[in-house]
C-alpha positions in Angstrom: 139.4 135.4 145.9 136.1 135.2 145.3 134.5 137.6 148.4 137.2 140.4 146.3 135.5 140.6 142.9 133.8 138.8 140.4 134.6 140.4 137.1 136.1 143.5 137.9 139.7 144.3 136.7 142.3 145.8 138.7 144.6 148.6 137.5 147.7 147.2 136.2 151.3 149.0 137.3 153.1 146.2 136.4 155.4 147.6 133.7 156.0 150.2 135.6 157.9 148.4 138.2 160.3 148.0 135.5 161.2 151.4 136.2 161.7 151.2 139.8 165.4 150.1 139.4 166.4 152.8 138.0 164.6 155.0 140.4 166.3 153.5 143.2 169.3 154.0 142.1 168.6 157.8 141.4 167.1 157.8 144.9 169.5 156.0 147.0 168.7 154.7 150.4 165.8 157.2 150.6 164.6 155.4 147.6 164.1 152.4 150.3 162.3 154.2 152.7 159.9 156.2 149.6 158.8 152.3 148.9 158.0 151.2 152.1 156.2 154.8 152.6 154.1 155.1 149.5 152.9 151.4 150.1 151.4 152.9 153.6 150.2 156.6 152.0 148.3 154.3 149.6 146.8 151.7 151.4 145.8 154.8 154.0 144.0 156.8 151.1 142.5 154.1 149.3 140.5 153.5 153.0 139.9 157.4 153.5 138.7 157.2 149.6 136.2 154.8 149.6 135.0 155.4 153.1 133.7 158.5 152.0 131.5 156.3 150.0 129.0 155.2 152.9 127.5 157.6 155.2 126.5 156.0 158.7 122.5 155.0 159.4 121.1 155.1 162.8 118.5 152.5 163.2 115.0 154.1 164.9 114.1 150.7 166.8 118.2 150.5 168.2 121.2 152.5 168.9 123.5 150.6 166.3 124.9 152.7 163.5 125.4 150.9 160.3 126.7 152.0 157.0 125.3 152.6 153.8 127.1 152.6 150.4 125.2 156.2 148.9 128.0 157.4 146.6 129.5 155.4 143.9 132.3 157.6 142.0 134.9 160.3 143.1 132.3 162.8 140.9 129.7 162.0 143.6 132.2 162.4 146.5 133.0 166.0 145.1 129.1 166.9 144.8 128.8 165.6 148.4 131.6 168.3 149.4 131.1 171.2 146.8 127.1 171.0 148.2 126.5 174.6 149.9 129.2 176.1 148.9 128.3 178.1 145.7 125.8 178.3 143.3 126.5 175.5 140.4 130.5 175.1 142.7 129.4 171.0 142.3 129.3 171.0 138.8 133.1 173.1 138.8 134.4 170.1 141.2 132.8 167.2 139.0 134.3 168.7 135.7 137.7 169.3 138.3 137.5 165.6 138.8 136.4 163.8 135.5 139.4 166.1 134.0 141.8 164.6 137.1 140.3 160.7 136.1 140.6 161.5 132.4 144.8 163.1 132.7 145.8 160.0 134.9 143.9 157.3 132.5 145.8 159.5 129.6 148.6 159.4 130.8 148.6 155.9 131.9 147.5 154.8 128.5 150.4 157.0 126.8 153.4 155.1 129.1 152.1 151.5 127.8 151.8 152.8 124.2 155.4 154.3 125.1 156.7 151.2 126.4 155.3 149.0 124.0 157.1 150.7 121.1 160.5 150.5 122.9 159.6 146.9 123.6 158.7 146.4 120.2 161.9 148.3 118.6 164.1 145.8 120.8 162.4 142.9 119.5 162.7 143.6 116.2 166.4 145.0 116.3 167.8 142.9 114.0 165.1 144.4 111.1 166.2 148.1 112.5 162.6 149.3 112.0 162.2 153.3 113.0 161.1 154.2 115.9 157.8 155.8 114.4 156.9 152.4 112.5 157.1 150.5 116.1 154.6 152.8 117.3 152.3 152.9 114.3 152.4 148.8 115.0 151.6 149.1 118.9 148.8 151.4 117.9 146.8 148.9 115.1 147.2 146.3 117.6 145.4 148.5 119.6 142.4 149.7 117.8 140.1 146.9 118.7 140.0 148.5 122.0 137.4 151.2 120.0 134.8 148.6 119.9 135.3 147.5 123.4 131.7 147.5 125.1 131.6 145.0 127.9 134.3 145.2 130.5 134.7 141.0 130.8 136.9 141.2 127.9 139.0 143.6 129.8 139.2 141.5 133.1 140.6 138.5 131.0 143.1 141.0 130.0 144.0 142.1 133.3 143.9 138.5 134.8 146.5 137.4 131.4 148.8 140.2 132.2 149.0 139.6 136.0 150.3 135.5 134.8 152.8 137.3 133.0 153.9 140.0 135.4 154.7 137.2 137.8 156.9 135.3 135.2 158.8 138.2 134.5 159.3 138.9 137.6 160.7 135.6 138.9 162.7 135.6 135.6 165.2 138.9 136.6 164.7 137.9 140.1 166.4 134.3 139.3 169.0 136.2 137.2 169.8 138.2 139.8 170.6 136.5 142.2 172.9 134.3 140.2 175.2 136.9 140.1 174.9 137.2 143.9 178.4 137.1 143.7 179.1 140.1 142.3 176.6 142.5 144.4 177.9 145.7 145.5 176.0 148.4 147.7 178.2 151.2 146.4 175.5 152.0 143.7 173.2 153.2 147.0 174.0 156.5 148.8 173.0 158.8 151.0 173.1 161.7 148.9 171.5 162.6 145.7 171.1 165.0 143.2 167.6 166.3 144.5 166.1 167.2 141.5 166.4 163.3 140.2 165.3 162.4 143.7 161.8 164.6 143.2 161.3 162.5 139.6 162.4 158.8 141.7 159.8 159.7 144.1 157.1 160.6 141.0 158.0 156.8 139.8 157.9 154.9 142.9 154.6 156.8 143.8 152.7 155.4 140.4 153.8 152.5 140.8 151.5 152.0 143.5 148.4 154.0 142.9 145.4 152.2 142.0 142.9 154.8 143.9 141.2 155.5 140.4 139.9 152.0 140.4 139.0 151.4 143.5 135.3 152.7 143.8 134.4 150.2 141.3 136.7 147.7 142.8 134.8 147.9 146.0 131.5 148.0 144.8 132.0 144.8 143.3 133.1 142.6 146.1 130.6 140.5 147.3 132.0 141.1 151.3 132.6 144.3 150.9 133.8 144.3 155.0 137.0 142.9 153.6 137.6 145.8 151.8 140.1 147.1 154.4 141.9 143.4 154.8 142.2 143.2 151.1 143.9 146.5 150.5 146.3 146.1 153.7 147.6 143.1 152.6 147.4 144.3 148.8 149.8 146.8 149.7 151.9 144.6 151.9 152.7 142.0 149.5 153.3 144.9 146.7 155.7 146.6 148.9 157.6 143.6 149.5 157.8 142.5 146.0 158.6 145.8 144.3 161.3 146.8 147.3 163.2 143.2 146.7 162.9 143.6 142.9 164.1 146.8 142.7 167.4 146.4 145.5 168.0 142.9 143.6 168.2 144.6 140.4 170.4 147.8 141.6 173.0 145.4 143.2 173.6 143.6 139.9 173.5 146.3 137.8 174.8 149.0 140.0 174.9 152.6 138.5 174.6 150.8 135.1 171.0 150.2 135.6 168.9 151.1 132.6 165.3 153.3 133.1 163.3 149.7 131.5 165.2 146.9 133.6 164.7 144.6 131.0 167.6 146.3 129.0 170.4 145.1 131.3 169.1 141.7 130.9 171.8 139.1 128.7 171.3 139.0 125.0 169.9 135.4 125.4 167.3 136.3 128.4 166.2 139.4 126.8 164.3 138.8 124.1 162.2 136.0 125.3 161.3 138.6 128.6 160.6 141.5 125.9 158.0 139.8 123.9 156.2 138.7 127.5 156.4 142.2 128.2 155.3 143.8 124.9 152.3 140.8 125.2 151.6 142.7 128.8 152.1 146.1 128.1 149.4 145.4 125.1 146.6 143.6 127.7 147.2 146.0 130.4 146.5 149.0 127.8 142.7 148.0 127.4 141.4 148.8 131.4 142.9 152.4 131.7 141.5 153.4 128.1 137.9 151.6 128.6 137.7 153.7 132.0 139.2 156.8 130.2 136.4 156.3 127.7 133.1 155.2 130.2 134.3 159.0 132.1 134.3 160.6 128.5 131.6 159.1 127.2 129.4 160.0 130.3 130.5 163.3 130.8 130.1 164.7 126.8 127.9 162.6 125.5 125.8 161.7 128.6 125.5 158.2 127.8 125.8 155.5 130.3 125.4 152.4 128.2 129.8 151.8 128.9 129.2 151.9 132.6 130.8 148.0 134.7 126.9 147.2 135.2 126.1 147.7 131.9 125.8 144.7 128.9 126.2 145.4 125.3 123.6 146.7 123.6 122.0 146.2 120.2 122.2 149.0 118.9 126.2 148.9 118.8 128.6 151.9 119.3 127.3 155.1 117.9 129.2 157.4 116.0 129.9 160.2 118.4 131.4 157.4 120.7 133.3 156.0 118.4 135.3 159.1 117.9 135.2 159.7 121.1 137.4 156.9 121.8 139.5 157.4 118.4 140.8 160.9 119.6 141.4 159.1 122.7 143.6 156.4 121.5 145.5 159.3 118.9 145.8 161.5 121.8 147.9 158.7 123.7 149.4 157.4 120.5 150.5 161.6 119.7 152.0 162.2 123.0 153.8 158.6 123.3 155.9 160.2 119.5 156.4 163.5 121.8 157.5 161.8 125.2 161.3 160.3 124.9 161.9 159.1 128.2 159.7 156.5 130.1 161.0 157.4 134.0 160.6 161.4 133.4 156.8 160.3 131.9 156.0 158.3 135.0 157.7 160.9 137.6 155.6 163.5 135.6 151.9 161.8 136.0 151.1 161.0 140.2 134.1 162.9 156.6 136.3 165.1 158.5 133.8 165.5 161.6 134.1 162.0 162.7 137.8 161.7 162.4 140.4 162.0 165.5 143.0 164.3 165.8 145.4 161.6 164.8 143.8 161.1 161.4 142.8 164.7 160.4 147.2 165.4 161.3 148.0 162.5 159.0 145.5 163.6 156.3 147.0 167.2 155.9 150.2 165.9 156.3 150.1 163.7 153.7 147.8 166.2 151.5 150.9 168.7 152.0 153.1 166.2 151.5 151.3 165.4 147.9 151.1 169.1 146.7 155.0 169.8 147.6 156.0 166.7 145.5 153.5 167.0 142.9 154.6 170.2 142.2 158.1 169.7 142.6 158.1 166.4 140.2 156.3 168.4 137.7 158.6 171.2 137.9 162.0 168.5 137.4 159.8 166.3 135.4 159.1 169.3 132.8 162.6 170.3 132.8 164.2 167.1 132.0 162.0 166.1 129.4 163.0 169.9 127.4 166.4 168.8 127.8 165.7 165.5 125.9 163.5 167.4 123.1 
């Protein structure tokens, strides 16, 4: 693995595979075909995403075209197409985009605090803490992500929780299929209620999206030609994992699958795969705040010193960044106390010259495609999570 990356940490979606099940089973068959289909939407815009990275360079001595990496960040990419348009329009599109970065990261950071409380209040059932005390603990263990400056730290993290993600994963997949037996594909139809099919879709989609990251992912491969192979098979080996897991799961469990998998797991099984999971949700939460924070940080305080290619510095964290960071972490900590449900959460966050006709139909297709479910999800999303309040 090492031509991929050296130190660079991957975006972890993980624990939100959990919640796939339970999508499924909302979704139905269609549910099948929305895994198989976001694995392909994803792997075909993380290519668009980071192509638009390199612009092509005609050699004067030769006719060969190579191409060269000039942008480095979505904010560049958005200068590169605002350019022209309207006086100061690039500086609209960078806030447009940092604000995009900063919601997902925010909202990504608020389902692992959310998840790690539930974790955390199943764990400790037999003490019956409230619910507000398990979050208050999830959030000390997380404040020493305030004086996180180097991002090595946070690729241990990532590389821990990935050991653990694959543990708990074999763990309900053994299970399941134990009770092979008693499988039944009456829990899959054809038709569903479409308004819990919009949210499924908002699930299955996050599960896969890792475009935030991948910028920085690129840029530190050392063959960055494999880009393409790597995603492809990235994508191939996640769809086959998360479509088994998830069908596995909703023919044991049937209609009585729970939004968090883990809670139809046997009394004796559970709590050993709950405190991996809490462990996880904990490591995973360090990567999506530290990249909340480097956007934050550069874009209020204009202060680069948290950027990947960056070492610590003497001179420590100042004070603006530290609070920074600390109305971060209380923002995610505040909206995981308002947020009830983790499924309606996760179904609530999700160079045109030189392409053929083939790509440009596929790129508007799948644009339109994004906007109509985006705004549908939000719509369903919103509305279920009033009926919980």
């Amino acid at each position: 693995m090492r031509e991929i990356m050296h130190e660079e940490p991957r975006k972890d979606a993980g624990i939100f595979v959990l919640g796939l099940p339970f999508a499924l089973v909302q979704s139905g068959y269609m549910g099948l075909v929305v895994l198989v289909l976001s694995a392909w939407v994803c792997n075909h815009t993380g290519r668009s995403l980071v192509a638009c990275l390199y612009e092509e360079e005609h050699r004067n001595d030769s006719n060969d075209v190579s191409k060269v990496r000039v942008r480095h960040s979505y904010q560049d990419i958005m200068d590169a197409c605002c350019k022209g348009l309207w006086p100061n329009w690039s500086v609209v599109g960078g806030w447009l985009i940092n604000l995009a970065q900063v919601i997902e990261l925010l909202m990504t950071c608020t389902l692992y605090l959310l998840v790690s409380t539930t974790l955390l209040c199943d764990s400790l059932s037999g003490v019956a803490l409230p619910r507000s005390v398990c979050s208050l603990m999830s959030l000390m263990f997380l404040l020493p992500c305030l004086l996180l400056t180097d991002l090595r730290p946070v690729s241990t993290f990532s590389l821990l929780c990935s050991l653990a993600h694959i543990l708990i994963s074999l763990l309900v997949i053994l299970y399941c299929l134990s009770c092979a037996r008693y499988w039944s594909w009456s829990s899959l139809s054809l038709s569903v209620d479409p308004e819990d099919f919009i949210v499924s879709v908002g699930v299955i989609i996050f599960s896969y999206t890792s475009q935030i990251f991948l910028p920085s992912l690129e840029g530190s491969m050392e063959v960055r030609g494999q880009f393409d192979t790597m995603l492809g098979w990235t994508h191939g080996v996640a769809c086959i994992m998360k479509t088994t897991f998830s069908l596995l799961a909703v023919l044991t469990w049937g209609s009585e699958t729970s939004e968090v998998i883990t809670d139809n797991l046997p009394l004796n099984l559970r709590p050993i795969v709950n405190l991996c999971l809490l462990a996880k949700a904990l490591l995973s939460f360090p990567l999506p705040f530290y990249s909340a924070a480097e956007i934050l940080q550069t874009w209020f305080l204009r202060d680069a010193s948290l950027s990947s290619s960056s070492k610590q510095t003497s001179h420590g964290i100042s004070c603006p960044t530290l609070m920074v960071r600390g109305a971060l972490l209380v923002s995610s900590y505040l909206l995981s106390m308002l947020v009830p449900r983790f499924s309606l959460l996760m179904g609530l966050t999700g160079s045109w010259m030189r392409l053929t006709v083939q790509d440009r139909i596929i790129d508007v297709a799948i644009l339109s495609l994004g906007i109509i479910c985006s705004v549908a999800g939000v719509i369903c999303a919103v509305k279920g999570l009033l009926k919980d309040l």
